[in-house]
C-alpha positions in Angstrom: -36.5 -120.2 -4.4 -36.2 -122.9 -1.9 -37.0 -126.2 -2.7 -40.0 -127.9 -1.5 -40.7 -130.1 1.6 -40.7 -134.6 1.1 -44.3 -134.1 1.6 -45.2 -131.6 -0.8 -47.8 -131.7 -3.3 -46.7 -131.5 -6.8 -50.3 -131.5 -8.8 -51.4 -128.7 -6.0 -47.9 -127.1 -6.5 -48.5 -127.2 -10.5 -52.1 -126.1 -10.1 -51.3 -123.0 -8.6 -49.2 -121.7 -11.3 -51.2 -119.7 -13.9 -50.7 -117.0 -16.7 -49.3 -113.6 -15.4 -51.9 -110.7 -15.6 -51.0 -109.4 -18.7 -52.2 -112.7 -20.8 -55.8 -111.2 -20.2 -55.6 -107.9 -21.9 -57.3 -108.1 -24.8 -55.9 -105.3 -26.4 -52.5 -107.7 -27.0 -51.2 -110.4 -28.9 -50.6 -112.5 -26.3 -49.9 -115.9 -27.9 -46.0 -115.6 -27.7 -46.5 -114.9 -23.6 -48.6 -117.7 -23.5 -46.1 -119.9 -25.6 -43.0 -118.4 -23.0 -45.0 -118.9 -20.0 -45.9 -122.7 -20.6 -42.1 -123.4 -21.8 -41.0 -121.8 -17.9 -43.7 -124.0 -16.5 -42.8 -127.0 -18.4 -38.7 -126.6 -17.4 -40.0 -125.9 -14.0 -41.5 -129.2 -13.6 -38.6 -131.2 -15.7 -36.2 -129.6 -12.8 -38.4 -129.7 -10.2 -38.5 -133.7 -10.3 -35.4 -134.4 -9.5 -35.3 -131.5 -6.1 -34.3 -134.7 -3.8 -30.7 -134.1 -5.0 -31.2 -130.6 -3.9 -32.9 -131.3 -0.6 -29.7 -130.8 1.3 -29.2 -127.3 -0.4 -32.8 -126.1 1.0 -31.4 -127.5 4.6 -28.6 -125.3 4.3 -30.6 -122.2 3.0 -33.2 -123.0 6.0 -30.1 -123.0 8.6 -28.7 -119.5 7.5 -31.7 -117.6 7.9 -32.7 -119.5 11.2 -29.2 -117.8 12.0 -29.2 -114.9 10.4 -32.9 -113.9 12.0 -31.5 -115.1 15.6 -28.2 -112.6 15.0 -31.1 -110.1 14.3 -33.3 -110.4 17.0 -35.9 -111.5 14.5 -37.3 -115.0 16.0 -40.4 -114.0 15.4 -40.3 -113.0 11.7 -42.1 -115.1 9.1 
């Protein structure tokens, strides 16, 4: 995972997260993935505040595949 952009949109980040698949099978007891998944979510955003520390660690990640896909002849890969 790279870390996001200055201008990024937390609430819209957060707001795209939701329950993986498997919460909706009513066949299970889901409760204890329920109770995992919003303890990720909740240590996601706890670390996720304080990414300007890390902003110079996504620069670097960035600059290794902008290198790594020009070594390859892959400019135009997304």
């Amino acid at each position: 995972m790279t870390f996001p952009k200055i201008n990024c949109d937390f609430d819209k980040l957060f707001d795209m997260l939701s329950y993986p698949l498997n919460i909706f099978d009513s066949k299970r007891n889901t409760e204890d993935e329920k109770k995992i998944f919003k303890r990720l979510v909740a240590k996601f955003k706890s670390l996720i505040e304080n990414w300007g520390e890390l902003r110079i660690i996504r620069s670097l990640i960035e600059d290794a595949f902008k290198l790594a896909k020009e070594a390859c002849n892959m400019k135009n890969l997304h």
